[in-house]
PDB file of N, H, CA, C and O in Angstrom:
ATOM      1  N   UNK A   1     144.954 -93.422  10.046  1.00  0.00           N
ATOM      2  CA  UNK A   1     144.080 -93.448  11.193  1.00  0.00           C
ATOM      3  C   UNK A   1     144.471 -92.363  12.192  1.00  0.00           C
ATOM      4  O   UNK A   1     145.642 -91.981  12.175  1.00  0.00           O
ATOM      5  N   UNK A   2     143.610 -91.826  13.061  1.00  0.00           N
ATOM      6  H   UNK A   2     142.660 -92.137  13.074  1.00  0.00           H
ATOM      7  CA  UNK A   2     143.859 -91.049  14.243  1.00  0.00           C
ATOM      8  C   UNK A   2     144.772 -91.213  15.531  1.00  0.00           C
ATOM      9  O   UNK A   2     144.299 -92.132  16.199  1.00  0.00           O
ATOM     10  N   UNK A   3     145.038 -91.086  15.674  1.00  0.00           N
ATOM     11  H   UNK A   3     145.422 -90.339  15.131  1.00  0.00           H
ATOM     12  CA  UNK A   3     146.602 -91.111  16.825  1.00  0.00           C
ATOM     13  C   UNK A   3     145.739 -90.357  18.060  1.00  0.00           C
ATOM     14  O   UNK A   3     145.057 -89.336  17.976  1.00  0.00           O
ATOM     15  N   UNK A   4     146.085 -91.485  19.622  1.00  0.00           N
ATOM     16  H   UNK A   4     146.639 -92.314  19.690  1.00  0.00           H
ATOM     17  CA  UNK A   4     145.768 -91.005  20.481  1.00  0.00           C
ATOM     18  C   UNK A   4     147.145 -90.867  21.797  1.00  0.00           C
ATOM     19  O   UNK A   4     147.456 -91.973  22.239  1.00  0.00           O
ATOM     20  N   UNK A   5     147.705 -90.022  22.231  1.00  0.00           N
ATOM     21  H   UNK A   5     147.452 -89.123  21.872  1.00  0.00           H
ATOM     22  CA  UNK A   5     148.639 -90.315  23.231  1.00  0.00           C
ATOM     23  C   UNK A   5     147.983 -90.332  24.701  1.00  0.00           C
ATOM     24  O   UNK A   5     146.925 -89.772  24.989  1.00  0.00           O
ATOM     25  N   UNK A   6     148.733 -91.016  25.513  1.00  0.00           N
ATOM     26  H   UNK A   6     149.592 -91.471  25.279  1.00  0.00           H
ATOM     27  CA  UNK A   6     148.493 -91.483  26.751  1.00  0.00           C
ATOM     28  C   UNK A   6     149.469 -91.489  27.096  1.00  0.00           C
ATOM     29  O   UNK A   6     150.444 -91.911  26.474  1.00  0.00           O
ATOM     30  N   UNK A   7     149.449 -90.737  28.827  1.00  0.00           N
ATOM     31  H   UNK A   7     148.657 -90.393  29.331  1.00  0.00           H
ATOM     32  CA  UNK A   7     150.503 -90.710  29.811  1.00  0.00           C
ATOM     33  C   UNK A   7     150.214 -91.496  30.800  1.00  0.00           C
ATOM     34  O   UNK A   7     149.024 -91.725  31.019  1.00  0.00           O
ATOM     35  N   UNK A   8     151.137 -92.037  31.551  1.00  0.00           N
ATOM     36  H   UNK A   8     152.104 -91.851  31.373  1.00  0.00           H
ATOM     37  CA  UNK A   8     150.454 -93.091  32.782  1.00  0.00           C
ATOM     38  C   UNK A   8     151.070 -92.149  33.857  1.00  0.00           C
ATOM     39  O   UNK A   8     152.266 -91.861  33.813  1.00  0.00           O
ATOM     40  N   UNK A   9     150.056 -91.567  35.039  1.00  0.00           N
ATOM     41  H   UNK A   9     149.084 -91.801  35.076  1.00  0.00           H
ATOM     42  CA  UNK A   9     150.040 -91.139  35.741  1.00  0.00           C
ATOM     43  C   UNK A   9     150.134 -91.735  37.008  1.00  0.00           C
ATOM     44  O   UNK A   9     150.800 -91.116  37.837  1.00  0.00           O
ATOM     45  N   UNK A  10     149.664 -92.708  37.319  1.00  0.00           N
ATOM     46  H   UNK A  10     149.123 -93.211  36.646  1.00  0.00           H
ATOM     47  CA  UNK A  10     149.928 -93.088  38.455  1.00  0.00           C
ATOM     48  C   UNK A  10     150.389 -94.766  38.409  1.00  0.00           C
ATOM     49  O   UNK A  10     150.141 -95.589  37.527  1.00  0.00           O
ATOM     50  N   UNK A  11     151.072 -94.924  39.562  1.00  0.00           N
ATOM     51  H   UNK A  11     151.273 -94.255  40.277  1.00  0.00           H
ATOM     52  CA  UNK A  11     151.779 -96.666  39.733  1.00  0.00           C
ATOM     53  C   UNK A  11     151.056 -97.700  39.598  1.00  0.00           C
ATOM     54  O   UNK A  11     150.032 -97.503  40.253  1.00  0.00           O
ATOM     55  N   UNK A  12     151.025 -98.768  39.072  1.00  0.00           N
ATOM     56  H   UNK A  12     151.856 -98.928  38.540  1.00  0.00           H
ATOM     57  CA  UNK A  12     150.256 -99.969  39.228  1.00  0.00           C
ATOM     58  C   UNK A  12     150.252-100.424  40.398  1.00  0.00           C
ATOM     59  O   UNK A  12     149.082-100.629  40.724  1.00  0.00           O
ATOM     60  N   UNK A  13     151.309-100.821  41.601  1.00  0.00           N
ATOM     61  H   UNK A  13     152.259-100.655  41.337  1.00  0.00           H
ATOM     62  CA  UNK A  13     151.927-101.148  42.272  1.00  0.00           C
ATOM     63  C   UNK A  13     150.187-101.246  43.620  1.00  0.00           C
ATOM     64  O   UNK A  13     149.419-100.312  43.852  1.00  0.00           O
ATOM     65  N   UNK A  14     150.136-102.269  44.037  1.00  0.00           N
ATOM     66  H   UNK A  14     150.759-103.028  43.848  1.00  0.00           H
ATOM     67  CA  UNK A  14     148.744-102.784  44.515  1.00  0.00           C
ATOM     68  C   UNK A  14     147.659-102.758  43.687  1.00  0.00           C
ATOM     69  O   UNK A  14     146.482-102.798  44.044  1.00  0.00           O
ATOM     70  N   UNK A  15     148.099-102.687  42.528  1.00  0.00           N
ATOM     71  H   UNK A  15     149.056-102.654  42.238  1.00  0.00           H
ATOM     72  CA  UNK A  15     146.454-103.332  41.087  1.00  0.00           C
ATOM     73  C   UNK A  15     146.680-104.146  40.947  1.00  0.00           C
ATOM     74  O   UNK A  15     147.722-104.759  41.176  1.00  0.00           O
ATOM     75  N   UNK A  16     145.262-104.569  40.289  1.00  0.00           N
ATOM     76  H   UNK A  16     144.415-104.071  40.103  1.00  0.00           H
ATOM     77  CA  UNK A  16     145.194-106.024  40.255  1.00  0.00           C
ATOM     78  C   UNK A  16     145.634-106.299  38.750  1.00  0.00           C
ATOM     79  O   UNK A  16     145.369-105.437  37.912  1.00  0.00           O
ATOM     80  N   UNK A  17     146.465-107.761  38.279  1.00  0.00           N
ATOM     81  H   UNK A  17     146.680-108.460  38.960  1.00  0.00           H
ATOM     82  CA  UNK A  17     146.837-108.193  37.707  1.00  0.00           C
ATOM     83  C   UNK A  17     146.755-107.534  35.838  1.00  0.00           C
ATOM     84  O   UNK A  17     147.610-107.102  35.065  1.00  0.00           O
ATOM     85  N   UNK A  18     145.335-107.756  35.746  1.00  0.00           N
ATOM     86  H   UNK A  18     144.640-108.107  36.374  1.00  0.00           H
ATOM     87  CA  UNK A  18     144.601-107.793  34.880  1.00  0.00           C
ATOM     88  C   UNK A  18     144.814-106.105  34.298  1.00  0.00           C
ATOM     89  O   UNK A  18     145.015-105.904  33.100  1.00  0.00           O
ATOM     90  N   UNK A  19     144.723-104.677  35.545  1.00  0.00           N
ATOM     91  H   UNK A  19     144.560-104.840  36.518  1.00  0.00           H
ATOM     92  CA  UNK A  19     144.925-103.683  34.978  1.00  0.00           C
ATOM     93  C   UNK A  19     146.461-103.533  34.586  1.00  0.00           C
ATOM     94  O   UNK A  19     146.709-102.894  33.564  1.00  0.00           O
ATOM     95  N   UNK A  20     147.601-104.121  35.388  1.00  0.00           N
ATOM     96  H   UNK A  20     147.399-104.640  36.218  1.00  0.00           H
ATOM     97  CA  UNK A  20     149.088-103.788  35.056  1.00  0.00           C
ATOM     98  C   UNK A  20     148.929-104.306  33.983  1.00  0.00           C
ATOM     99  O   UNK A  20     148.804-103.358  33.209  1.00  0.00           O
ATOM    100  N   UNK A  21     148.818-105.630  33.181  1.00  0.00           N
ATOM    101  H   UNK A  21     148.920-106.400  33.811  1.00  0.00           H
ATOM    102  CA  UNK A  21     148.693-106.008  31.667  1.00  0.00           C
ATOM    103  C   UNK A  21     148.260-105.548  31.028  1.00  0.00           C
ATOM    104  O   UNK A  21     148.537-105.696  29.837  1.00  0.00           O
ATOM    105  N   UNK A  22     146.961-104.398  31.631  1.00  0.00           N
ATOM    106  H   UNK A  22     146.736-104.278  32.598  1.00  0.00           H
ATOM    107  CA  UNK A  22     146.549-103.435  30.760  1.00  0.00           C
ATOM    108  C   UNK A  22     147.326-102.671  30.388  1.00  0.00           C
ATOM    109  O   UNK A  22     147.422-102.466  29.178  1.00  0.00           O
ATOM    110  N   UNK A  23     148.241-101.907  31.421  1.00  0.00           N
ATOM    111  H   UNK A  23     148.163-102.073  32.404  1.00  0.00           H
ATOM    112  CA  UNK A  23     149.235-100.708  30.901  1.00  0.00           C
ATOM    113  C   UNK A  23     150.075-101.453  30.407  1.00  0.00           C
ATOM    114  O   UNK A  23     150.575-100.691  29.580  1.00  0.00           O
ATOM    115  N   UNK A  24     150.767-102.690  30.275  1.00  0.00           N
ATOM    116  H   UNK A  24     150.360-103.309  30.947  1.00  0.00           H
ATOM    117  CA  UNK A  24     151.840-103.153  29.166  1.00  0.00           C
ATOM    118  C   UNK A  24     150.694-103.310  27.780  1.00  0.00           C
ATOM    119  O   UNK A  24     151.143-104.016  26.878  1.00  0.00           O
ATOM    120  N   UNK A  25     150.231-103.119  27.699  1.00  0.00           N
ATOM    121  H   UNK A  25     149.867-102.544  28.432  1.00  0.00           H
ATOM    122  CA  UNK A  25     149.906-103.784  26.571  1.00  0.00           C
ATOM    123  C   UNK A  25     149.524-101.773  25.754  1.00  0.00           C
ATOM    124  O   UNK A  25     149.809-101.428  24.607  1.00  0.00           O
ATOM    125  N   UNK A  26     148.898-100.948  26.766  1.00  0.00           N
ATOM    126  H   UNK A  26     148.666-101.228  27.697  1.00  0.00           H
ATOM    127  CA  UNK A  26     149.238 -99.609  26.193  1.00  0.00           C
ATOM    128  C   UNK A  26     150.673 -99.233  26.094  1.00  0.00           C
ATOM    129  O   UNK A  26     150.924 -98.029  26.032  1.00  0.00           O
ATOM    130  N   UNK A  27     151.477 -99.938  26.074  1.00  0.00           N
ATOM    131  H   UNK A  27     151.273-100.915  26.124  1.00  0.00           H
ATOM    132  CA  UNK A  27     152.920 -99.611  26.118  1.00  0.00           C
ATOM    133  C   UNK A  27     153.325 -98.690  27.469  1.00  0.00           C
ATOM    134  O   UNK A  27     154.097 -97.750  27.283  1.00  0.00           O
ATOM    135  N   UNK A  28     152.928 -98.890  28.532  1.00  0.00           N
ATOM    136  H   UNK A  28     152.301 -99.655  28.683  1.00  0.00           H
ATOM    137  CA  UNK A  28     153.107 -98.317  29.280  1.00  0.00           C
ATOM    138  C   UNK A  28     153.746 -98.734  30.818  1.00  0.00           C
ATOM    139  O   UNK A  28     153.281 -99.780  31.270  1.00  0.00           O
ATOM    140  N   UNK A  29     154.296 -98.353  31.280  1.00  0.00           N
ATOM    141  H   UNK A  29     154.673 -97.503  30.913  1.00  0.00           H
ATOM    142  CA  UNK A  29     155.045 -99.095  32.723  1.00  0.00           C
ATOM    143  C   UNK A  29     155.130 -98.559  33.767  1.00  0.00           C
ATOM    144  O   UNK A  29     154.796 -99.066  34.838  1.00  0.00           O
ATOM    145  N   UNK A  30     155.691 -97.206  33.574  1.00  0.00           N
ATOM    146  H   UNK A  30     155.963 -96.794  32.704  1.00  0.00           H
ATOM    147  CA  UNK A  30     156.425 -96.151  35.000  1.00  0.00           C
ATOM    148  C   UNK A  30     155.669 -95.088  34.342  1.00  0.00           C
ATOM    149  O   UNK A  30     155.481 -94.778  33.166  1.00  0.00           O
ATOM    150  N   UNK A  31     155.281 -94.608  35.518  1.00  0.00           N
ATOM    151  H   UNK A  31     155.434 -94.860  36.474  1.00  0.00           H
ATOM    152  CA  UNK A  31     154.633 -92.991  36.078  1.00  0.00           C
ATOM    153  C   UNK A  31     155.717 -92.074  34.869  1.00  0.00           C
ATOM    154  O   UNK A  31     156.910 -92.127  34.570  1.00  0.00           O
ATOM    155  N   UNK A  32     154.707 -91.386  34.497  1.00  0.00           N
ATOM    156  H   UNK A  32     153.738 -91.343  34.740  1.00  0.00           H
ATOM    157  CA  UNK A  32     155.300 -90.552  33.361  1.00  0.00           C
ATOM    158  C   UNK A  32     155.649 -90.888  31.525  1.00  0.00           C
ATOM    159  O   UNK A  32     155.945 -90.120  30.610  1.00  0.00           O
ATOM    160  N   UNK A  33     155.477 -92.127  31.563  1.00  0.00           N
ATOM    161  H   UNK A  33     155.236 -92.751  32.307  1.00  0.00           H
ATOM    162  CA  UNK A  33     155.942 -93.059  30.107  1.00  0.00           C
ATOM    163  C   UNK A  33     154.628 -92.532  29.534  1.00  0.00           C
ATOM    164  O   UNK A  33     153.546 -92.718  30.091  1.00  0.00           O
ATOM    165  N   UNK A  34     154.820 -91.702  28.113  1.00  0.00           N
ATOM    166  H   UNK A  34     155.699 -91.550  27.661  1.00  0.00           H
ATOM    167  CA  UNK A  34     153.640 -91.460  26.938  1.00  0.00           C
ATOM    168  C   UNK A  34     153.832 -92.815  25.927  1.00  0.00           C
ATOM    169  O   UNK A  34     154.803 -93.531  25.682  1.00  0.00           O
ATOM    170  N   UNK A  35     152.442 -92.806  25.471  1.00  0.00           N
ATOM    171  H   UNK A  35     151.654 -92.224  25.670  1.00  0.00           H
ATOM    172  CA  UNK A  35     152.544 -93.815  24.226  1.00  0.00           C
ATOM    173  C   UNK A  35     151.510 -93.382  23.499  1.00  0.00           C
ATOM    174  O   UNK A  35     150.425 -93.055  23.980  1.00  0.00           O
ATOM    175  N   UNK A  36     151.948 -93.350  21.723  1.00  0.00           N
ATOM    176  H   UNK A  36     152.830 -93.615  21.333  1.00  0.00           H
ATOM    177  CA  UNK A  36     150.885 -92.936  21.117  1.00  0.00           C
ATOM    178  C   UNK A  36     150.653 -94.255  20.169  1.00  0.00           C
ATOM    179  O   UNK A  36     151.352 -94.995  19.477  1.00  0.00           O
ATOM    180  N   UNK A  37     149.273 -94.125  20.535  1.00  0.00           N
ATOM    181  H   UNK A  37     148.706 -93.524  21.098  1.00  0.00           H
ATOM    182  CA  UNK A  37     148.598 -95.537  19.647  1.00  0.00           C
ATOM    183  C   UNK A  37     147.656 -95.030  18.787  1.00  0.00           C
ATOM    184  O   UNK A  37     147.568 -93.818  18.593  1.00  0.00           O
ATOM    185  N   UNK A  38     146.915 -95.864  18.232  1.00  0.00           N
ATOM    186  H   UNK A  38     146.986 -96.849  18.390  1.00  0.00           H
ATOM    187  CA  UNK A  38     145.695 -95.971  16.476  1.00  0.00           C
ATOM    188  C   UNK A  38     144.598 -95.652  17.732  1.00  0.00           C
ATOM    189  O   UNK A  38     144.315 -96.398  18.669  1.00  0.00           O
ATOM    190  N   UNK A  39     144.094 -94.346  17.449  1.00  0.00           N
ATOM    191  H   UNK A  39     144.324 -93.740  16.687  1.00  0.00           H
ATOM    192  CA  UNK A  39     142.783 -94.558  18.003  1.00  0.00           C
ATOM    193  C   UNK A  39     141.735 -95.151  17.207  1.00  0.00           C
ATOM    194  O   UNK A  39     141.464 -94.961  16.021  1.00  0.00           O
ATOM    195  N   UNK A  40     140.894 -96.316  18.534  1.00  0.00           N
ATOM    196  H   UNK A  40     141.114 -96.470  19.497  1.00  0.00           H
ATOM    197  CA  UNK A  40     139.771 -97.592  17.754  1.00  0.00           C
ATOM    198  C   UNK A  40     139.288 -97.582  19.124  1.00  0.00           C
ATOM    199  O   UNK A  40     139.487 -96.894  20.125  1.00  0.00           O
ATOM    200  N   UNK A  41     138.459 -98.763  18.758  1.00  0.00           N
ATOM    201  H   UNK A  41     138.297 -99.321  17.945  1.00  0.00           H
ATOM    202  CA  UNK A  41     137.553 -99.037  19.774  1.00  0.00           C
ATOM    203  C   UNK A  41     138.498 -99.899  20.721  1.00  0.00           C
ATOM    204  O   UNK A  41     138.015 -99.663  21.828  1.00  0.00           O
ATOM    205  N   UNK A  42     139.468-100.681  20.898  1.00  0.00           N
ATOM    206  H   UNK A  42     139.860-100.872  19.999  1.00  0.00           H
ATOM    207  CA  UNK A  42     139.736-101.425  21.441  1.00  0.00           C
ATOM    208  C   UNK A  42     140.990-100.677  22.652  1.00  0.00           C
ATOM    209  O   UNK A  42     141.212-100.884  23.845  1.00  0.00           O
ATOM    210  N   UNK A  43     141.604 -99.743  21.612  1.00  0.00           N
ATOM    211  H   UNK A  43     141.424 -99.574  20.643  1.00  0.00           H
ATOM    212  CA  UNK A  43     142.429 -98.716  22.533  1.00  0.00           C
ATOM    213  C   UNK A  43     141.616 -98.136  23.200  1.00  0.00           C
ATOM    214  O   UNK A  43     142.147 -97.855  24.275  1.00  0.00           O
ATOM    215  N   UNK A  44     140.371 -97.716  23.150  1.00  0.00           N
ATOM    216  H   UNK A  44     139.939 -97.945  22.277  1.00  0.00           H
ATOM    217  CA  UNK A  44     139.674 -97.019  24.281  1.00  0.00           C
ATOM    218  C   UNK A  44     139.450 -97.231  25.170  1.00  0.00           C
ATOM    219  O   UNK A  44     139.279 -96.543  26.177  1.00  0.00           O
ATOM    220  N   UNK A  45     139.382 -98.806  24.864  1.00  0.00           N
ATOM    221  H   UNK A  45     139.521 -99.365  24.046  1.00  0.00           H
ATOM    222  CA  UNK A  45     138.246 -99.692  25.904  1.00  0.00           C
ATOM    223  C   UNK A  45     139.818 -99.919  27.256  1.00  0.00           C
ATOM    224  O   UNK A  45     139.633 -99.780  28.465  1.00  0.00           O
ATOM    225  N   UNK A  46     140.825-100.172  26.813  1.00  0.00           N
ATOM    226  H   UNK A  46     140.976-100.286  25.831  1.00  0.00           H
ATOM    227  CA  UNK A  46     142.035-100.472  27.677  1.00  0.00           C
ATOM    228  C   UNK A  46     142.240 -98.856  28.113  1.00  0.00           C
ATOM    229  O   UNK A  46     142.098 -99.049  29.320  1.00  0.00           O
ATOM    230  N   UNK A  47     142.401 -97.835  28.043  1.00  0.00           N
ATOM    231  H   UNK A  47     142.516 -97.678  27.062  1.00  0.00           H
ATOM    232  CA  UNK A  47     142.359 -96.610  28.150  1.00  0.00           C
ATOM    233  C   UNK A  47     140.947 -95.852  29.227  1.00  0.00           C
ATOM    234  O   UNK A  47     140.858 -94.748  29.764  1.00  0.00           O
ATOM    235  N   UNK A  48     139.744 -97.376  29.181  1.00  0.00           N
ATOM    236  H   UNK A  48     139.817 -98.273  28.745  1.00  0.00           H
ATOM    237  CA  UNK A  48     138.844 -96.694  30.123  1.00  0.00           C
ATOM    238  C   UNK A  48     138.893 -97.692  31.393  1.00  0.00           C
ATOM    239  O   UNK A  48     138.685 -97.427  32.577  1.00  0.00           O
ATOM    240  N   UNK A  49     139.212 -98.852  30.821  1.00  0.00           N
ATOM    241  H   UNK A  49     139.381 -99.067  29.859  1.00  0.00           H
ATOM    242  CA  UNK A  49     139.543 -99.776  32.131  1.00  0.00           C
ATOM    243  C   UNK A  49     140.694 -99.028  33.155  1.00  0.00           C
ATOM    244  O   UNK A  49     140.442 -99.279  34.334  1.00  0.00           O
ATOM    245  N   UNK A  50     141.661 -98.337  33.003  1.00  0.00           N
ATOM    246  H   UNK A  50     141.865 -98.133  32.046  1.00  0.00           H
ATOM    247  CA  UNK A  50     142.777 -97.808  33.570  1.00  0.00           C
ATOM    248  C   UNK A  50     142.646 -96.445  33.596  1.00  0.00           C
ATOM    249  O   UNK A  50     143.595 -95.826  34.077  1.00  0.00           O
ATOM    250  N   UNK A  51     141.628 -95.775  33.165  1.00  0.00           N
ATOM    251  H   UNK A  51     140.856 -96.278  32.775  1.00  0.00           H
ATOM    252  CA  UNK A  51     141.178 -94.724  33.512  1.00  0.00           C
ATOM    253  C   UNK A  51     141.908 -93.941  34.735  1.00  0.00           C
ATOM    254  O   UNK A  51     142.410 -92.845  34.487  1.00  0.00           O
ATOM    255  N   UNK A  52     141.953 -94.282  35.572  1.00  0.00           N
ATOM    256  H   UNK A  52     141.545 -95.173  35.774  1.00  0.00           H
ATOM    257  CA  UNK A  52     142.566 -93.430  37.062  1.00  0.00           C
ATOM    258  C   UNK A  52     143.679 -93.703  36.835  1.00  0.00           C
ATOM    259  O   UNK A  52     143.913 -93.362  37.994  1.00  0.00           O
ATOM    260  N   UNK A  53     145.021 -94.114  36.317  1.00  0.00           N
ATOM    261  H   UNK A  53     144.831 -94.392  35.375  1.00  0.00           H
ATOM    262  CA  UNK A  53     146.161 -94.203  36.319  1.00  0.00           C
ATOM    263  C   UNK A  53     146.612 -93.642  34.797  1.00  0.00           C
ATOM    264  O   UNK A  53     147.812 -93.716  34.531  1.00  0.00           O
ATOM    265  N   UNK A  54     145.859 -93.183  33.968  1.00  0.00           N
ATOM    266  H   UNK A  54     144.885 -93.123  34.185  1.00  0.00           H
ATOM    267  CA  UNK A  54     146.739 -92.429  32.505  1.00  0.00           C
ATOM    268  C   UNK A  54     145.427 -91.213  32.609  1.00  0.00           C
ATOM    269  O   UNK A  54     144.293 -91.078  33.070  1.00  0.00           O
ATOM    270  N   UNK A  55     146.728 -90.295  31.645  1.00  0.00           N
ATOM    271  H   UNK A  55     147.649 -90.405  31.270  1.00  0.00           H
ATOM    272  CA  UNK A  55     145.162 -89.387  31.472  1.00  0.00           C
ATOM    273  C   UNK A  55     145.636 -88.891  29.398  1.00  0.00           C
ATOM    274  O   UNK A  55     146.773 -89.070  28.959  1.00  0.00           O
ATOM    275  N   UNK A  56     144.852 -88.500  28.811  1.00  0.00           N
ATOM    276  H   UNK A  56     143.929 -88.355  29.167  1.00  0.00           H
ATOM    277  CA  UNK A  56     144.877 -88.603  27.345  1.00  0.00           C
ATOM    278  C   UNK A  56     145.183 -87.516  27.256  1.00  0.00           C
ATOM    279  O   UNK A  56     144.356 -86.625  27.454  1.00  0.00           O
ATOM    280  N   UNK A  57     146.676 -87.210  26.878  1.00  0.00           N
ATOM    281  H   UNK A  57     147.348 -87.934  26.717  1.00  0.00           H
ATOM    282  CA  UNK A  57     147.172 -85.893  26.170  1.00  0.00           C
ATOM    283  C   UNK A  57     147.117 -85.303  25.166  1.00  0.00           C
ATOM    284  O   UNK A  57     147.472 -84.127  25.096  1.00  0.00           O
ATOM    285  N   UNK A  58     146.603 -86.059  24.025  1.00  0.00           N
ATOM    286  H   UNK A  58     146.314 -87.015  24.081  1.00  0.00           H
ATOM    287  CA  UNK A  58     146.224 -85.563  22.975  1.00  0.00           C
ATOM    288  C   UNK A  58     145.002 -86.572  22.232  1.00  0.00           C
ATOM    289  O   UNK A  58     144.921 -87.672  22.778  1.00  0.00           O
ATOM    290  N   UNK A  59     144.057 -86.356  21.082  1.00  0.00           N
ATOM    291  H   UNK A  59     144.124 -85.462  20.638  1.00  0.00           H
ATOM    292  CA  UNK A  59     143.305 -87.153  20.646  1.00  0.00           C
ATOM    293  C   UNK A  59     142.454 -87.384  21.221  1.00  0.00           C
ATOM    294  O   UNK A  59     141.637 -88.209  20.811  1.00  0.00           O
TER     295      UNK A  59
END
């Protein structure tokens, strides 16, 4: 399958609940952490909800 990486760019820190579980669940935590996942439909969809805090470095 296709490989997509993601950097998290900006802090969770005053989001709401629902997006910080978003970035754990992209493997993601602190400003600067990449994670490369299976690009699908379901990684996208967490990748567009959090949109303003990662941006897609590759894929």
């Amino acid at each position: 399958m296709a490989k997509v990486t993601v950097r998290q760019t900006a802090s969770p820190i005053r989001r709401k609940k629902d997006q910080r579980a978003t970035l754990v669940g992209l493997g993601l935590n602190r400003v600067g952490r990449v994670s490369t996942l299976e690009d699908n439909a379901s990684v996208r969809g967490m990748i567009a909800k959090v949109a303003h805090m990662v941006e897609v470095v590759e894929g």
